[in-house]
C-alpha positions in Angstrom: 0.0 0.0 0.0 1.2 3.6 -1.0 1.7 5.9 1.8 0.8 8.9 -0.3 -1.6 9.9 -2.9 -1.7 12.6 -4.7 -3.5 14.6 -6.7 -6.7 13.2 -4.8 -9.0 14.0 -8.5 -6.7 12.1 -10.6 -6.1 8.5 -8.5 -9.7 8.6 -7.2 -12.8 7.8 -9.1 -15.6 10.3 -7.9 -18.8 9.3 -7.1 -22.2 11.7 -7.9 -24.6 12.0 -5.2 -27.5 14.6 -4.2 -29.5 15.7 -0.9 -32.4 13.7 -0.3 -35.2 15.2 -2.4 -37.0 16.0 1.3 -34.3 17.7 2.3 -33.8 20.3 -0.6 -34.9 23.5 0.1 -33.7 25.3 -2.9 -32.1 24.5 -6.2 -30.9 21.3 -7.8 -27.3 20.9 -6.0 -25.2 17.8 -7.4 -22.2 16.4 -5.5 -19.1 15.5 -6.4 -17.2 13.2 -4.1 -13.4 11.6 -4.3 -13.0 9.2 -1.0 -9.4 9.4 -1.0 -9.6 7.1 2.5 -12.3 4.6 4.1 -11.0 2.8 7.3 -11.5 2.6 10.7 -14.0 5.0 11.1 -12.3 7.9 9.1 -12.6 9.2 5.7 -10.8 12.0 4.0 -11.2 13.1 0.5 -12.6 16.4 -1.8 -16.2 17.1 -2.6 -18.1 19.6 -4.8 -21.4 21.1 -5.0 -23.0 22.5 -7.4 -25.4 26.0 -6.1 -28.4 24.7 -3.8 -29.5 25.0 -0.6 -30.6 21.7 1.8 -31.2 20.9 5.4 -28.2 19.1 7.3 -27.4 16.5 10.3 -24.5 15.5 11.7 -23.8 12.6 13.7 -19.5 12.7 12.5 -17.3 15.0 13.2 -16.1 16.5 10.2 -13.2 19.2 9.4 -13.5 20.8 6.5 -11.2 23.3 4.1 -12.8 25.5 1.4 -11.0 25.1 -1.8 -13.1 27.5 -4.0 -17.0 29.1 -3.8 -18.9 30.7 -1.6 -21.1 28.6 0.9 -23.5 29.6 3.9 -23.8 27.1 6.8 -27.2 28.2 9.2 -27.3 26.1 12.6 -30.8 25.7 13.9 -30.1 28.0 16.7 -29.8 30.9 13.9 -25.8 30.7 14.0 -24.5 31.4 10.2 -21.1 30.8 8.8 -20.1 32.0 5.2 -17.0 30.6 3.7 -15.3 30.9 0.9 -11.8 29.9 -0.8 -8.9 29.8 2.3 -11.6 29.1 5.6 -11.3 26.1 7.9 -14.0 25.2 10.3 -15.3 22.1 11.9 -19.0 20.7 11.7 -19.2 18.3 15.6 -22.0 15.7 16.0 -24.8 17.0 16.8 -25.0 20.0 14.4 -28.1 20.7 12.7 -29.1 23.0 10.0 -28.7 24.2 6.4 -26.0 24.3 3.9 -26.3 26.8 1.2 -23.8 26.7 -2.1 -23.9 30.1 -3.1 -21.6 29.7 -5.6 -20.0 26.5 -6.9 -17.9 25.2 -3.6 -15.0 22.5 -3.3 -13.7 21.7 -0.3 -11.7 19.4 1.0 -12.6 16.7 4.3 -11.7 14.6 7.2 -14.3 12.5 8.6 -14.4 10.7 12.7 -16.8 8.4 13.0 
């Protein structure tokens, strides 16, 4: 097994996913997904959305770099986060909201189970 792989978009196949249908609020956002690493309860990779907005649950804890875009994260409690290109955060379980793609967003992910 390789130690290092990189660049994640060209040694990965992505996958295509989108929101559950009840949980879009706005939009049609599409997502783009390269799991670069599965195992043991971590998972690590870059995803893409296309503009959208759509309710969100966490039950991971998940840190998270934005690549390029624009995105608006709402927490139920009314807390908002806009990132764009260059901003770190983390998501903890527990977290419940929105996520809005404002305009087209990569970022990349880690993942604990």
């Amino acid at each position: 097994m390789t130690t290092l792989i990189e660049p994640v978009t060209a040694s990965v196949d992505p996958e295509f996913d989108r929101p559950a249908p009840e949980k879009v609020i706005s939009g049609n956002p599409v997502f783009t997904t390269w799991n670069v690493e599965e195992r043991d309860g971590l998972y690590c990779g870059i995803w893409q959305s296309t503009p959208g907005k759509w309710r969100i649950s966490y039950d991971e804890w998940e840190y998270c770099r934005i690549l390029m875009g624009h995105s608006i994260i709402t927490g139920e409690d009314g807390s908002v986060l806009e990132v764009r290109a260059g901003d770190s955060f983390i998501l903890r379980p527990g977290f419940r909201g929105t996520w809005e793609v404002v305009e087209f967003t990569r970022k990349d992910y880690v993942i604990r189970l």
